[in-house]
N, C-alpha and C positions, 0 to 999 in steps of 0.2 A: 374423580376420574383423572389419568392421567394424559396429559397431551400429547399427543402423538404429529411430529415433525419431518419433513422429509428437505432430505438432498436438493438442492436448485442446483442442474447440470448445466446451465449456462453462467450461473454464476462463479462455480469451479471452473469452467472453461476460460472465464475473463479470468480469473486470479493465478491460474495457471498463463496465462499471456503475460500478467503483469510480471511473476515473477520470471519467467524467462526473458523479458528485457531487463529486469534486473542484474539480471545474471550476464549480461552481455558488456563488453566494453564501446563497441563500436555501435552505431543504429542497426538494424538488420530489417529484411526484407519480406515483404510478406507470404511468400512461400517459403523464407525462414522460418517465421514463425508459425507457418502450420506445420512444417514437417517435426517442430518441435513440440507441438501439443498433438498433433494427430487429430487433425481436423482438415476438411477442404479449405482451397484460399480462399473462398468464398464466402463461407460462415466467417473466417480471420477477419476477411478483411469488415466484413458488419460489425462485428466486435470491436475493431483498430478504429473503424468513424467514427461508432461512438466515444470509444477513449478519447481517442482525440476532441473531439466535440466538448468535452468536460473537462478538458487539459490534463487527462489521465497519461496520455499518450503524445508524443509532439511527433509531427512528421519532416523531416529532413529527404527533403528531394523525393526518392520514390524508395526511402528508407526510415523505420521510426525506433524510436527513444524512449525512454520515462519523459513524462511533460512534469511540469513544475507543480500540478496539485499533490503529486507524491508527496516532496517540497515540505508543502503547506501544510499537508495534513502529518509532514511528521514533526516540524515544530511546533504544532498544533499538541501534540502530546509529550514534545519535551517541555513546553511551556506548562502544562498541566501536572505533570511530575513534579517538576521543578518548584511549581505554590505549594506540593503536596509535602514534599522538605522540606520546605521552609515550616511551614505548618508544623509538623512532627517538630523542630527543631526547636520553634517557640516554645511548643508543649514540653517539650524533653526539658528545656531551661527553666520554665517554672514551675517543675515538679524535683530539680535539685537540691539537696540540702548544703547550704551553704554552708563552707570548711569541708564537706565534706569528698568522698573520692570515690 
C-alpha cells in the first residue's frame, strides 16, 4: 500500500520567511515580512523567535537577517560534496588505463 503524505503549511510558511530574507539586501521588518508572505505580524513574528532562537534568523535592532546557521548548514553541504569529488576522482584514477586517453 502506498503512503500517503501531506503539505505542513507552517513549515512552507517558515521557508517562505526564510527565503524572502534571502532575497533582501538590508534586514527588514516584521510587517515586512508578513506583507510579503501574507500572513499577520503576529503569526511572523512566532515564526522570527523561533528562527531566531536556532540562529536561523538574527535580529538587528527591531529588524532581521539570515542568522549564520544558514552559514553552517551550507558549508555543511559544500563540505559533503566536496569528500563526494574527491571520492569519484579517486575512483575515476584508479579505473584509468595507463598510456591511455
Amino acid at each position: 500500500m502506498a503512503q500517503s503524505y501531506r503539505r505542513i503549511e507552517s513549515v512552507t510558511k517558515t521557508l517562505e520567511i526564510l527565503e524572502y530574507l534571502a532575497a533582501q539586501k538590508e534586514p527588514v521588518s516584521g510587517p515586512d515580512i508578513a506583507r510579503a508572505v501574507g500572513l499577520p505580524v503576529g503569526t511572523i513574528m512566532c515564526h522570527v523567535m523561533t528562527l531566531e532562537e536556532r540562529n536561523f534568523i538574527q535580529r538587528i535592532g527591531d529588524r532581521f537577517r539570515l542568522g549564520m546557521m544558514m552559514a553552517i548548514l551550507w558549508a555543511r553541504v559544500k563540505s559533503s560534496l566536496e569528500t563526494q569529488r574527491d571520492r569519484i576522482d579517486r575512483d575515476l584514477e584508479s579505473i584509468s588505463i595507463p598510456g591511455g586517453n
